[in-house]
Each structure stands twice: as structure tokens, then as C-alpha cells.
N, C-alpha and C positions, 0 to 999 in steps of 0.2 A: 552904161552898165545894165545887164539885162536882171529881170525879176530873181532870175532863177543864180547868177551869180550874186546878186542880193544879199539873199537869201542862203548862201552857200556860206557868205562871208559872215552872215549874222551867227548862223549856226557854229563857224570855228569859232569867233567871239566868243559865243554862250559857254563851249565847248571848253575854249581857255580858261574863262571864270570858274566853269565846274572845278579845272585840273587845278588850279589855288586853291580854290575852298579845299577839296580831297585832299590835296599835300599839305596845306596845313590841320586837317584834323588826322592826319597819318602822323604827322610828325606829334601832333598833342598827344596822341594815343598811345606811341611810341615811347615818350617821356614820361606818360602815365603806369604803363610796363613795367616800364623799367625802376621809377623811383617805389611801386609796388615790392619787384625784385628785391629791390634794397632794403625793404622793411621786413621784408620774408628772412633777408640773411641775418637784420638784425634781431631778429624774434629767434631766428635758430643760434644765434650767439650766447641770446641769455638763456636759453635752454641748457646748451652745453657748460655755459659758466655754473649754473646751478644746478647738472649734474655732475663737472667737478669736486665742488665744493661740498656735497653730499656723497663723493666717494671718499673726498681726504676726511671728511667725519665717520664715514665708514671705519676706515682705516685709521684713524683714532680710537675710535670704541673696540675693534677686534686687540688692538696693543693692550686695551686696560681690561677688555674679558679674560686678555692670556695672563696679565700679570696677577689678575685675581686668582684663575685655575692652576697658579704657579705657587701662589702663598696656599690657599688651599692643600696643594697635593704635600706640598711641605711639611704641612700642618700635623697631615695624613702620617705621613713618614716620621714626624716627631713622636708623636705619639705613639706610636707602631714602638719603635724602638722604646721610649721611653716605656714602656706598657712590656718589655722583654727583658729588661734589665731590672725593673721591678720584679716583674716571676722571679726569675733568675736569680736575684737576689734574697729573695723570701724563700728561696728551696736551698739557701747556701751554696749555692754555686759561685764561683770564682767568674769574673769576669776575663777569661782567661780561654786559648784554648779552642774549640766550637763554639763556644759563647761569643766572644769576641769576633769569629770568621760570619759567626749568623748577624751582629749588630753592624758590621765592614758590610754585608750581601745587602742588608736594611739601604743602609748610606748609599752605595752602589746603586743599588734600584731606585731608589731616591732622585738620586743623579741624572738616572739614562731617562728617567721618565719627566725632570723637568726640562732635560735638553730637547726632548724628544714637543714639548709643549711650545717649548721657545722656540723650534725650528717649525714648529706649525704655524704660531702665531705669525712669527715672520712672515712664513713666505702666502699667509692670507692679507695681511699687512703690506705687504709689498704690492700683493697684485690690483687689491681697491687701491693703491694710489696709484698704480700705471693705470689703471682708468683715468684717474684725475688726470693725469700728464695728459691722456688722450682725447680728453674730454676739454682740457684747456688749449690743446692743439686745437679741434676745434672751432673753438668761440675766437680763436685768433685769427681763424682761416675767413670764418664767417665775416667776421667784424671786416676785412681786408677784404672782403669781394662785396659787401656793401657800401664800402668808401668808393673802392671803384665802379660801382653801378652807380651810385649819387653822384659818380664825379661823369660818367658818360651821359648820365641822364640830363644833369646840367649844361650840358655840352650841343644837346638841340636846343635849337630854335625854331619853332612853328612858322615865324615868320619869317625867315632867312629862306623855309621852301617854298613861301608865297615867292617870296623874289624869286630864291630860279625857277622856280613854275614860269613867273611872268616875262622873266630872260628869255627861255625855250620858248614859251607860246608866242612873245611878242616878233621873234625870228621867223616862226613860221608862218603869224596872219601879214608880215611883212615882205616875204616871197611871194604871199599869194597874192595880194595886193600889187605887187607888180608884177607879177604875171598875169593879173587882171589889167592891169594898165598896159601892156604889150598886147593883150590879142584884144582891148580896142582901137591901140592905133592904126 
């Protein structure tokens, strides 16, 4: 064997060993990635759990602002009336008649104005919880792509590419190797 095929064959040697060590800190790196990955979706999970959970309180508190702006406007309207039916009755007026059509208009207005509160409420009510829905979508989604990133990440092994590193390199300093043993026969 001469120096220089030696020397040829030291180098793919050395050259193998590099390509294990690289494949196995590819492959560490890779499962370092990715098990990061996973913590990133778990950290985005409880984000969205905890922006759900602060829309359905949302949407709790908008229901008891509307049911108070509800008693409120009531309140508003009782008195209203009650405060005409008094007049009305200290100038001897019969509760009768206009009197009656204007204390019906009172009621009326009454009416449209807390329907008109409760359809508010609602539909602000409604919309901070399709957040929550959407927000619980979310943290469902996240939670479910970081089982499966933990579960691929798991799934390497650093040293399983040391072996087929050393599979594939060991084929090929054993070709050379006998193709060094043919051109000295």
C-alpha cells in the first residue's frame, strides 16, 4: 500500500467519524427544535385558554351591566309615569281618555327601550363568548400540535444516526478498501 493511498484511506476514516459525530449532533439539534416547538405551542395554548376565559367573564359582566341598565331604565319609566298620574291626578283629571293613551305611550316606551337594551346586551354577549369559542379552539389546536411535536421529537434518536452514518460509511471505506486490495494485486 503506498503513502499516499495511506493516507487517502486515513482521511475517509477521519471523514466517517466526522459524518457520526455531525449526524448525531443533527439529529440532537433537531429534537432540541422541535421539543422547543412544543413548548412554544404549549405556551400559545395557555395564552388562548386565558384569553378565553377572560372573554366568557367578558361576556358575564356585559349580561349583568345590561340587566342593571334594564332595572335602571325601568326605574326611569316608573317614575316617569308614576310622577303623571300624580299631576294628573292633583289637577282632577280622570285617569281616562288622553291621560291614559299618554300613561299606555309611558309603558310603550318603556317597553321598546328595554327590548332595545336586551337586544344590545345580547348580541355584545354573544359576541365576547364566540371569542371564547374561538379562543378555546385555539388552545385545543395548540395543545394537539404540541403532543404531536413531543411525540416526533421523541421519535429521534441521535444515536440510531450514529449507526446509519456508520452503515453508509462503513460500505464505502469497505469498497475502497477493496479496491485498494485489487490495484495491488
Amino acid at each position: 500500500m503506498s503513502a499516499i493511498g495511506a493516507i487517502g484511506e486515513g482521511a475517509q476514516g477521519f471523514g466517517a467519524i466526522l459524518q457520526m459525530v455531525s449526524s448525531y449532533y443533527q439529529a440532537a439539534a433537531q429534537k432540541g427544535a422541535l421539543r422547543s416547538a412544543a413548548m412554544s405551542a404549549e405556551f400559545d395554548a395557555s395564552i388562548a385558554s386565558i384569553n378565553a376565559r377572560a372573554a366568557e367573564r367578558k361576556a358575564n359582566s356585559i349580561m349583568l351591566a345590561g340587566q342593571q341598565q334594564q332595572a335602571i331604565v325601568s326605574a326611569r319609566y316608573g317614575q316617569q309615569r308614576g310622577s303623571f298620574i300624580a299631576q294628573t291626578g292633583a289637577r282632577g283629571v280622570r285617569q281616562t281618555g288622553s291621560a291614559a293613551e299618554i300613561r299606555a305611550s309611558i309603558q310603550a316606551a318603556k317597553e321598546l327601550d328595554l327590548l332595545a337594551l336586551r337586544q344590545g346586551t345580547a348580541s355584545a354577549a354573544e359576541s365576547s363568548r364566540s371569542r371564547a369559542v374561538d379562543q378555546q379552539n385555539r388552545a385545543l389546536l395548540a395543545r394537539t400540535s404540541a403532543g404531536n411535536i413531543r411525540r416526533t421529537a421523541g421519535s429521534i434518536k441521535p444515536w440510531e444516526s450514529v449507526l446509519s452514518s456508520l452503515v453508509g460509511s462503513s460500505g464505502t471505506l469497505a469498497q475502497s478498501w477493496r479496491y485498494q486490495e485489487r490495484s495491488e494485486s
